[in-house]
Backbone as ProteinMPNN parsed JSONL, in Angstrom:
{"seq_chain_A": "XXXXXXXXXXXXXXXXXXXXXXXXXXXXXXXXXXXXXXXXXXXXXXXXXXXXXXXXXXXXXXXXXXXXXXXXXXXXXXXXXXXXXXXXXXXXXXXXXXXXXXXXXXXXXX", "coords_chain_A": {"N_chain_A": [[-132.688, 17.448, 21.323], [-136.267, 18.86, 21.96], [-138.31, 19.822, 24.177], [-140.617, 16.678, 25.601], [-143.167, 17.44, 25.616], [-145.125, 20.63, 24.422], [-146.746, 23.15, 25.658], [-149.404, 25.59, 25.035], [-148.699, 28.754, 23.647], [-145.321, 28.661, 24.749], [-143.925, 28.722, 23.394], [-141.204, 30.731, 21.601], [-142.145, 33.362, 18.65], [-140.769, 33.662, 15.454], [-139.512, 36.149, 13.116], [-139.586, 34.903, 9.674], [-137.682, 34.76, 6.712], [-139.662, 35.257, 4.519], [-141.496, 37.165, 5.541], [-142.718, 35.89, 7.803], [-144.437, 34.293, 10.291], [-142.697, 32.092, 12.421], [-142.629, 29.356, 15.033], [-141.047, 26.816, 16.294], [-141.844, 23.989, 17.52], [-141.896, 21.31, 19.287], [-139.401, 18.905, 18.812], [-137.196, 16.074, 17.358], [-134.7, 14.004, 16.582], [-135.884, 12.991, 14.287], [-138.381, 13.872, 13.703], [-140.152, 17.12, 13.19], [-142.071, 19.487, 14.608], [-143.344, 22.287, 13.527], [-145.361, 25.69, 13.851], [-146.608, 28.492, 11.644], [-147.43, 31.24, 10.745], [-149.447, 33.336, 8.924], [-149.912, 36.458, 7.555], [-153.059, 38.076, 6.341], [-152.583, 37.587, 2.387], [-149.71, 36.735, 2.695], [-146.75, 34.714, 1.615], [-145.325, 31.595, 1.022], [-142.625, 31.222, -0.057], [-142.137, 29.39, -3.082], [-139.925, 26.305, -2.669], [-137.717, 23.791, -1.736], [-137.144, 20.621, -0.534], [-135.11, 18.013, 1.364], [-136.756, 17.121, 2.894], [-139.543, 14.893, 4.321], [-142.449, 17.036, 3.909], [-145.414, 16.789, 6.029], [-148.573, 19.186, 6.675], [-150.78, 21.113, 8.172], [-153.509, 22.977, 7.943], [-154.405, 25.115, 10.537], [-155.785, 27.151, 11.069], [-157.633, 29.762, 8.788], [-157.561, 30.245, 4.803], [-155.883, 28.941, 2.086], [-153.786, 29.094, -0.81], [-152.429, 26.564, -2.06], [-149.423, 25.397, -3.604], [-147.958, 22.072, -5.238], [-145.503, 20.696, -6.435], [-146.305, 22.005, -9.211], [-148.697, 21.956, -9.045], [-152.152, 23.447, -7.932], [-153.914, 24.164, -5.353], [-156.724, 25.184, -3.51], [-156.662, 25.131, 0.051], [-158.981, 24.727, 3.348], [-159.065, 25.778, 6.82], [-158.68, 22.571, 9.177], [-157.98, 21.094, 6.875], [-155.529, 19.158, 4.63], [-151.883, 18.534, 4.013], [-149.675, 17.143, 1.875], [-145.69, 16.538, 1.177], [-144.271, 14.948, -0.871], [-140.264, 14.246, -0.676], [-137.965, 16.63, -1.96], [-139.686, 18.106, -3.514], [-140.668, 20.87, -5.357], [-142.281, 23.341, -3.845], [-145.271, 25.348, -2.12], [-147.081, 28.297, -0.669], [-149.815, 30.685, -0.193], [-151.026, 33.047, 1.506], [-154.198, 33.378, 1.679], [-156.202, 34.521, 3.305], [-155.537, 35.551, 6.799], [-154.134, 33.215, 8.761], [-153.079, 30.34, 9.619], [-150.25, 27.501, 9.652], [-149.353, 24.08, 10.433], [-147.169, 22.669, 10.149], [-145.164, 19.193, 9.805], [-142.004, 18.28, 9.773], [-139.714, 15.252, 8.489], [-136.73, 13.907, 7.938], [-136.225, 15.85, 11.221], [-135.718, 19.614, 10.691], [-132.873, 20.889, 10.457], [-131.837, 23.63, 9.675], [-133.868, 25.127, 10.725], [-133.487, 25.904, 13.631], [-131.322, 27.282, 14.022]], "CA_chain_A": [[-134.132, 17.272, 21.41], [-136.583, 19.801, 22.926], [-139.113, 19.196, 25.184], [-141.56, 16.214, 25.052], [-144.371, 18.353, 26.03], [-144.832, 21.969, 24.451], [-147.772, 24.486, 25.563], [-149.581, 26.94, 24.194], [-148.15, 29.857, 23.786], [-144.739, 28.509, 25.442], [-142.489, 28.963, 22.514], [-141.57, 32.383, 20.941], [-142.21, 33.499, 17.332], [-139.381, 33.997, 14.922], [-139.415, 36.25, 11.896], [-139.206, 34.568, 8.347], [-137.027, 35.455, 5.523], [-140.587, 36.145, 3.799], [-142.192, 38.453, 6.069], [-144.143, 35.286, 8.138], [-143.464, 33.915, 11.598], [-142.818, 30.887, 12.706], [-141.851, 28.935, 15.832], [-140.518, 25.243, 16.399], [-142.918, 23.387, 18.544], [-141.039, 20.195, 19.593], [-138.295, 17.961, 17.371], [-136.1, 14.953, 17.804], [-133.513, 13.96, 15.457], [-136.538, 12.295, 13.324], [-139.232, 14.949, 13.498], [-140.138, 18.477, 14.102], [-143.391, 20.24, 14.419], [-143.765, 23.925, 13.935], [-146.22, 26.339, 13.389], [-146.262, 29.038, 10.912], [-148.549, 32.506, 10.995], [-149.201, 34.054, 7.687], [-151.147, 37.75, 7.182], [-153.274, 37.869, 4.192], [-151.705, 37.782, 1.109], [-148.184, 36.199, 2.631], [-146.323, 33.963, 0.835], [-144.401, 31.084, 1.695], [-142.578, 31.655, -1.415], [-141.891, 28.27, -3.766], [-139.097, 25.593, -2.528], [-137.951, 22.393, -1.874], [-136.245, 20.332, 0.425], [-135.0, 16.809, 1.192], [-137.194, 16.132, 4.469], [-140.93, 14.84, 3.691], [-143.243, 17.559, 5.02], [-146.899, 17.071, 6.135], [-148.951, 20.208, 6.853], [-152.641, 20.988, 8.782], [-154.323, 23.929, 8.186], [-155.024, 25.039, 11.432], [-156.944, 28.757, 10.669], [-157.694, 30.85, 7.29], [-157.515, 29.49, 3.74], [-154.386, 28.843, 1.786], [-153.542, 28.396, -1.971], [-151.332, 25.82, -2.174], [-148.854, 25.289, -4.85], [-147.203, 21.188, -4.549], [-145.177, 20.096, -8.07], [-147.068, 22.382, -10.098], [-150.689, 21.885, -8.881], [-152.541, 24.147, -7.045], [-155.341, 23.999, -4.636], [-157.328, 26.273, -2.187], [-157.249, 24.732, 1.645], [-159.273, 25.904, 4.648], [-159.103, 24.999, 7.983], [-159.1, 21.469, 9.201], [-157.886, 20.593, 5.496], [-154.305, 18.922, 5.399], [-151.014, 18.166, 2.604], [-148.139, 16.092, 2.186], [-145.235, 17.229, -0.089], [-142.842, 14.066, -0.608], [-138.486, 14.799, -0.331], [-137.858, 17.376, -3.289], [-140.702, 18.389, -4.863], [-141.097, 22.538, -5.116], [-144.026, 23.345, -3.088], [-144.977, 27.168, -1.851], [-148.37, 28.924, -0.347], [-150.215, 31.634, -0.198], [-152.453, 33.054, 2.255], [-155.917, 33.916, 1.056], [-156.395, 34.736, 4.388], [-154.753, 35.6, 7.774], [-154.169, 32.052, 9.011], [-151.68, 29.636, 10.617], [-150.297, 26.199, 9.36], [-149.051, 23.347, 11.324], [-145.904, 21.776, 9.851], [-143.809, 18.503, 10.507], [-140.805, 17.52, 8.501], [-139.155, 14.492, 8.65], [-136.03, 14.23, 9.495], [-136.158, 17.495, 11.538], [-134.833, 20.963, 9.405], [-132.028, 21.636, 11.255], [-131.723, 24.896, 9.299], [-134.983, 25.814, 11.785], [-132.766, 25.621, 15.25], [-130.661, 28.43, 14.159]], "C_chain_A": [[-134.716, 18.362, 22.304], [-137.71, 19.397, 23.625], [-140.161, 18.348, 24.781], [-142.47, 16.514, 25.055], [-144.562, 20.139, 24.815], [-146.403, 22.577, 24.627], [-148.326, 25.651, 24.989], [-148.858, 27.843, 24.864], [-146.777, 29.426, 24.595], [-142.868, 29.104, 24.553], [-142.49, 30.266, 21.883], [-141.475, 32.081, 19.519], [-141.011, 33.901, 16.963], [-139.715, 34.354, 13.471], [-139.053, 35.377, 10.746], [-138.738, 35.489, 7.24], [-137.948, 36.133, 4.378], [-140.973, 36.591, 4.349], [-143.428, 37.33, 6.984], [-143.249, 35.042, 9.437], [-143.665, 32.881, 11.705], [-142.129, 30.612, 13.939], [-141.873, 27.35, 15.987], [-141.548, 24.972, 18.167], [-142.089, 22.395, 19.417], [-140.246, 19.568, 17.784], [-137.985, 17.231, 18.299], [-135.521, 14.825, 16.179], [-134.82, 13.53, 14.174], [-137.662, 12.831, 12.63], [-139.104, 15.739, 13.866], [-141.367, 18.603, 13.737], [-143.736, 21.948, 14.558], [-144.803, 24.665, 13.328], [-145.92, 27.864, 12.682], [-147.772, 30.291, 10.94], [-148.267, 33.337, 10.003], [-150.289, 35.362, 7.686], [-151.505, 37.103, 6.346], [-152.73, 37.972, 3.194], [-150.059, 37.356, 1.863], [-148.029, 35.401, 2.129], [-145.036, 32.866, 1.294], [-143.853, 30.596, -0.044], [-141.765, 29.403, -2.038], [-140.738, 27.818, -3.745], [-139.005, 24.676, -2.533], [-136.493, 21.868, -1.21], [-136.414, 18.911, 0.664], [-135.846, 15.724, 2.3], [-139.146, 16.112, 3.723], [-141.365, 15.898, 4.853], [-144.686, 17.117, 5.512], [-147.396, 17.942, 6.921], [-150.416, 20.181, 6.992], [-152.63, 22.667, 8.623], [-155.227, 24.529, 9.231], [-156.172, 26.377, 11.746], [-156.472, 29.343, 9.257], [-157.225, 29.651, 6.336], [-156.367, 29.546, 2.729], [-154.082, 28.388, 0.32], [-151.983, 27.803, -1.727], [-150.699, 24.965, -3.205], [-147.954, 23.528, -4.311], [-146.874, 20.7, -6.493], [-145.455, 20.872, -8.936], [-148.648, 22.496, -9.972], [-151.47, 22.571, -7.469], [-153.49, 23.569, -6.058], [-155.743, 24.654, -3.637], [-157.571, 25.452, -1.086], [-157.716, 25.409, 2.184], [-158.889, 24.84, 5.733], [-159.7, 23.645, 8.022], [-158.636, 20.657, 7.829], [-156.107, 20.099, 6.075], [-153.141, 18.585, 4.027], [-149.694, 17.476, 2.866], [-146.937, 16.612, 1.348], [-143.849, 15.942, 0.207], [-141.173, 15.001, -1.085], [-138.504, 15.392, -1.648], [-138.81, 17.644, -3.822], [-140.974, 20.024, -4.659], [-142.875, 22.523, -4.617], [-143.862, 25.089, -2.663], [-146.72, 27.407, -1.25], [-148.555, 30.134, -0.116], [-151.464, 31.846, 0.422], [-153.231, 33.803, 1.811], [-156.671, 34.896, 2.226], [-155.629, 34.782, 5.276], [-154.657, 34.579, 8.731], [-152.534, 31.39, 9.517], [-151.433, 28.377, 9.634], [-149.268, 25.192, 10.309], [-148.238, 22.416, 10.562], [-145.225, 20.729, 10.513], [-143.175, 17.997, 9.618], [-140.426, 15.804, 9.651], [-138.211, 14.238, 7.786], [-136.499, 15.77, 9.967], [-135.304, 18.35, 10.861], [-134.053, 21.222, 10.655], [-131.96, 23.083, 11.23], [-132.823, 26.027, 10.165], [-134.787, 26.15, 13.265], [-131.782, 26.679, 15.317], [-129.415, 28.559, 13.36]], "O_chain_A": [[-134.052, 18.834, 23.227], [-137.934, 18.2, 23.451], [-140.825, 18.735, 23.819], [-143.135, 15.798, 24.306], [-143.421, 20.573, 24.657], [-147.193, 22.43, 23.695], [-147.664, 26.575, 24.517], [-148.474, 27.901, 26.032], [-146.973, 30.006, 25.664], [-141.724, 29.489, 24.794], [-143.528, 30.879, 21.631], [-140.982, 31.054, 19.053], [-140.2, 34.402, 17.742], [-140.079, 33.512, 12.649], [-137.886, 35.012, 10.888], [-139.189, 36.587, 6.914], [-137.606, 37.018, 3.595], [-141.476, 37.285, 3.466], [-144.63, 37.591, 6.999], [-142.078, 35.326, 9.689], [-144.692, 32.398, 11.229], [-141.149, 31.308, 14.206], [-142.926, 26.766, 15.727], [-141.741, 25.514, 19.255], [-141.577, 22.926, 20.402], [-140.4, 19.687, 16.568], [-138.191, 17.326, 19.509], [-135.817, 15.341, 15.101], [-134.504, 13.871, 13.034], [-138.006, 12.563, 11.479], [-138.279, 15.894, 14.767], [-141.848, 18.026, 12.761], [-144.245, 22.577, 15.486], [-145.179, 24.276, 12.222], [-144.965, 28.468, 13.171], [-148.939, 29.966, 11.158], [-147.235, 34.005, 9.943], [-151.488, 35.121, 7.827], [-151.041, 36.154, 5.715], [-152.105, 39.029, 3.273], [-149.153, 37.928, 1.256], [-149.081, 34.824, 1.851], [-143.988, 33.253, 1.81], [-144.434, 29.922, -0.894], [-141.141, 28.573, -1.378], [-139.978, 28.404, -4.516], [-139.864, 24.048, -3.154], [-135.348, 22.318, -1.255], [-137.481, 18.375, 0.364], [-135.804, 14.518, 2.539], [-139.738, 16.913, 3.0], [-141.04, 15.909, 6.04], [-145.219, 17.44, 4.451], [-146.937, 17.861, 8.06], [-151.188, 19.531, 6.287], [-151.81, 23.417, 9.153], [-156.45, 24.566, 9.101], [-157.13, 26.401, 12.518], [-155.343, 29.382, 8.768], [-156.741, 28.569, 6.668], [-155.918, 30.692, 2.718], [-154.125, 27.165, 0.189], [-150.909, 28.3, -1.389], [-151.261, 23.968, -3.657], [-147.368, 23.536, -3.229], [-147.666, 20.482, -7.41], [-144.767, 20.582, -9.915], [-149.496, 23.021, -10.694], [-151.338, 22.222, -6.296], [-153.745, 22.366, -6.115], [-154.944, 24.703, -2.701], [-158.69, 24.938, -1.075], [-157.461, 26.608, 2.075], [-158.563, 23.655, 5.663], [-160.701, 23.303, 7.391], [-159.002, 19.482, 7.779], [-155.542, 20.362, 7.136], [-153.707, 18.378, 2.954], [-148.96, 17.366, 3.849], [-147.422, 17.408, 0.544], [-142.922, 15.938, 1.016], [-141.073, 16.086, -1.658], [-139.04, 14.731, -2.537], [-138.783, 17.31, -5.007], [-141.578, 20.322, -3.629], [-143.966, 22.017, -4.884], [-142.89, 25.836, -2.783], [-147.518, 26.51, -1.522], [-147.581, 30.825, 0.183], [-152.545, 31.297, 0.212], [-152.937, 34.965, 1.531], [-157.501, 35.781, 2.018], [-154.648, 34.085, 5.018], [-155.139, 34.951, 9.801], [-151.401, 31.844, 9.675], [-152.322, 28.153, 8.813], [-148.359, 25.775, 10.899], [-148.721, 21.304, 10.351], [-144.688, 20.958, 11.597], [-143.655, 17.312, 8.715], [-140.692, 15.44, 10.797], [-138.623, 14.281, 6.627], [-137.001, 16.63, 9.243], [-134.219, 17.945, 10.444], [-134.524, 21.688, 11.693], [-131.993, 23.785, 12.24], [-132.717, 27.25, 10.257], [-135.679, 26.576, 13.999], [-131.353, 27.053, 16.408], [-128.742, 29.587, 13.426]]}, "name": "protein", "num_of_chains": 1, "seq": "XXXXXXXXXXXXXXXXXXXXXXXXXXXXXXXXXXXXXXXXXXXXXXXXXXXXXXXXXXXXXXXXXXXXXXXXXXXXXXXXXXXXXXXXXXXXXXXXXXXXXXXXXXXXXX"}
């Protein structure tokens, strides 16, 4: 588990395998929360995984691909993507998003 607290700016960024960054906010075995920083036009290219995610749009606007069905978010907007279903986004804009799986992605710890 990592700290029950986390601060801005406390955690460092960590390249993504697509060209985005991301860093792990807090977890426990049951959740995690990290945030994700996309240029314009990045791509969080189309996957799928066994932990439910839900996701906040916390700056810039975001096509977002969940099953097959698109939709343009902006800020303040928010998505769910139940266990397995291919999901993916694309920033419209130079924006952030605010991820938490459940269970926590281990595969995000290193």
């Amino acid at each position: 588990m990592t700290d029950i607290f986390s601060h801005a700016g406390a955690k460092a960024w960590e390249p993504t395998a697509d060209g985005n960054r991301r860093r792990v906010l807090v977890h426990t075995d049951e959740l995690m929360v990290v945030e994700v920083a996309f240029d314009k036009g990045g791509i969080g290219a189309l996957h799928s995984h066994p932990h439910v995610q839900a996701s906040y749009v916390a700056e810039g606007r975001f096509e977002v691909t969940i099953d097959g069905r698109s939709e343009t978010l902006e800020t303040g907007s928010s998505f769910i993507v139940p266990s397995n279903l291919v999901h993916g986004v694309k920033a419209l804009e130079a924006g952030r998003l605010v991820d938490s799986f459940a269970p926590y992605r281990a595969d995000f710890l290193g």
